[in-house]
Backbone bond lengths (Angstrom), bond angles and torsions (degrees), N, CA, C in turn:
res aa  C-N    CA-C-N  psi(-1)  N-CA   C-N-CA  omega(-1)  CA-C   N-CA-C  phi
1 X - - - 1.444 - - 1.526 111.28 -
2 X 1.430 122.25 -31.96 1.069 129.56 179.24 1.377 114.16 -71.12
3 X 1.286 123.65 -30.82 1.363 117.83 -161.89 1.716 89.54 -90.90
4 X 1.150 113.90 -49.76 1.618 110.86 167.83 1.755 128.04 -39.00
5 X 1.024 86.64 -22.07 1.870 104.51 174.92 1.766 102.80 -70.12
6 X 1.393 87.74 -60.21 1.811 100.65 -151.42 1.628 84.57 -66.05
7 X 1.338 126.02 -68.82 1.526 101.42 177.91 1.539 145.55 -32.05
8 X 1.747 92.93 -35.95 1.386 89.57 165.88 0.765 137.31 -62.18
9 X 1.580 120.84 -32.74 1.408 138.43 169.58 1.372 112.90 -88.62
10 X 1.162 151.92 15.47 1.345 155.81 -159.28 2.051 97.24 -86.69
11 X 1.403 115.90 -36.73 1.695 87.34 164.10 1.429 124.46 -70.57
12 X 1.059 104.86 -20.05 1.862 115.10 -179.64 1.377 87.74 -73.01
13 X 1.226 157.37 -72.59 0.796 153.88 -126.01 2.039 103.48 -85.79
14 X 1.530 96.84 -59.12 1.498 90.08 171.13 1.434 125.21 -50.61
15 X 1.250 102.99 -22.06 1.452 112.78 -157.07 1.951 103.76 -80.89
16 X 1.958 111.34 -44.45 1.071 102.64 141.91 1.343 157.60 -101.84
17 X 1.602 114.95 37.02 1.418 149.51 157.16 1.772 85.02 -63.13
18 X 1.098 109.66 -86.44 1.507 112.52 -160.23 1.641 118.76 -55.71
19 X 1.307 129.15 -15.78 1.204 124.51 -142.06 1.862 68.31 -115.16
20 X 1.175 117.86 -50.91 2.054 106.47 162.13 1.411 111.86 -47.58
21 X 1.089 131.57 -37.15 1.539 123.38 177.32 0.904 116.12 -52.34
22 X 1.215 99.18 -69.33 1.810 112.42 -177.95 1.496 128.58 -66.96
23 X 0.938 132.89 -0.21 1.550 158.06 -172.12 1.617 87.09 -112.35
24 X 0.981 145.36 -74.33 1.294 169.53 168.99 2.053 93.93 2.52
25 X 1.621 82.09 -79.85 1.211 116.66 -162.41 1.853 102.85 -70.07
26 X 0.871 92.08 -35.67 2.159 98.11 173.27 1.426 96.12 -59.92
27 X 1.377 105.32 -74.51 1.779 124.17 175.90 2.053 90.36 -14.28
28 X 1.302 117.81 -77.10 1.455 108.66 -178.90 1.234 122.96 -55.03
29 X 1.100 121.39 -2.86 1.835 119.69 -160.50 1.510 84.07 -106.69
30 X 1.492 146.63 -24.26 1.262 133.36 -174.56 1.695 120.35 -80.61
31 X 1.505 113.15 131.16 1.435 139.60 -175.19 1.658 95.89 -65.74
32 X 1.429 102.30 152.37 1.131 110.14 173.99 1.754 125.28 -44.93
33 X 1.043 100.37 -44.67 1.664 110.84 -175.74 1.652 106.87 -56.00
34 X 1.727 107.85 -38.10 1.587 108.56 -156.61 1.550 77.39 -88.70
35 X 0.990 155.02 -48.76 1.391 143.44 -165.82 1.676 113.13 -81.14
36 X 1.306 131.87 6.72 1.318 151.97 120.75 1.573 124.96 -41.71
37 X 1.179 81.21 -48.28 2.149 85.60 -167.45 1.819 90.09 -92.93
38 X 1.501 130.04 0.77 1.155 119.95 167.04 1.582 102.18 -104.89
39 X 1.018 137.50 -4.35 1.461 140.13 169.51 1.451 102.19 75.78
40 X 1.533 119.71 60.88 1.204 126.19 167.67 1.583 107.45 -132.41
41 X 1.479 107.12 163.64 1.258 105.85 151.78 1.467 128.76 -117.09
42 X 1.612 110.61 157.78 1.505 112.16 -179.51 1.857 116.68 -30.51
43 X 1.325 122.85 -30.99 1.132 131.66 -156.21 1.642 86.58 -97.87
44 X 1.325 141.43 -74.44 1.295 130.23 169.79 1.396 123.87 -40.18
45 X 1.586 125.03 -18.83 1.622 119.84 149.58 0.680 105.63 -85.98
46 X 1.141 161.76 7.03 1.482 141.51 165.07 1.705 116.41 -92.65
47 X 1.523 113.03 -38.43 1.495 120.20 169.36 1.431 97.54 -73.04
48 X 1.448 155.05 -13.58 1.129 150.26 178.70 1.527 119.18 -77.40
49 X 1.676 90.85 -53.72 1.382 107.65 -166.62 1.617 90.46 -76.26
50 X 1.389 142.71 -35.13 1.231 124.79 -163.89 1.512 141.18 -93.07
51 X 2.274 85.91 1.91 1.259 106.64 147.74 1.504 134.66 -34.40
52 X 1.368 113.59 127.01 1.838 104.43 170.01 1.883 105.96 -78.94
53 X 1.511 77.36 168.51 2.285 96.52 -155.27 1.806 80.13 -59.49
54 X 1.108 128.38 -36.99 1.787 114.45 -161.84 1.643 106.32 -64.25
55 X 1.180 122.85 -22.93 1.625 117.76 -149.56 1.804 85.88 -114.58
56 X 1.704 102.78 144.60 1.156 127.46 -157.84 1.788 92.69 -97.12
């Protein structure tokens, strides 16, 4: 039943696999200042951004 689930949902799912990637990967491309005015630090983008796309 489970595996019948995840297929059903498997475009939702790709759809936010990728939209974590890419957010992911910006998340690293930001300078100190822009990750300031988001109230993070370099060290919390970096454990964020170096998450894989599956994990929430």
């Amino acid at each position: 039943m489970k595996v019948r689930a995840f297929f059903r949902h498997l475009p939702d799912h790709l759809g936010c696999w990728q939209h974590r990637l890419r957010t992911r990967k910006q998340l690293l491309q930001l300078d100190m200042h822009e990750l300031q005015d988001l109230g993070i630090s370099k060290q919390q983008a970096v454990v964020e951004g170096s998450k894989p796309f599956w994990r929430h």
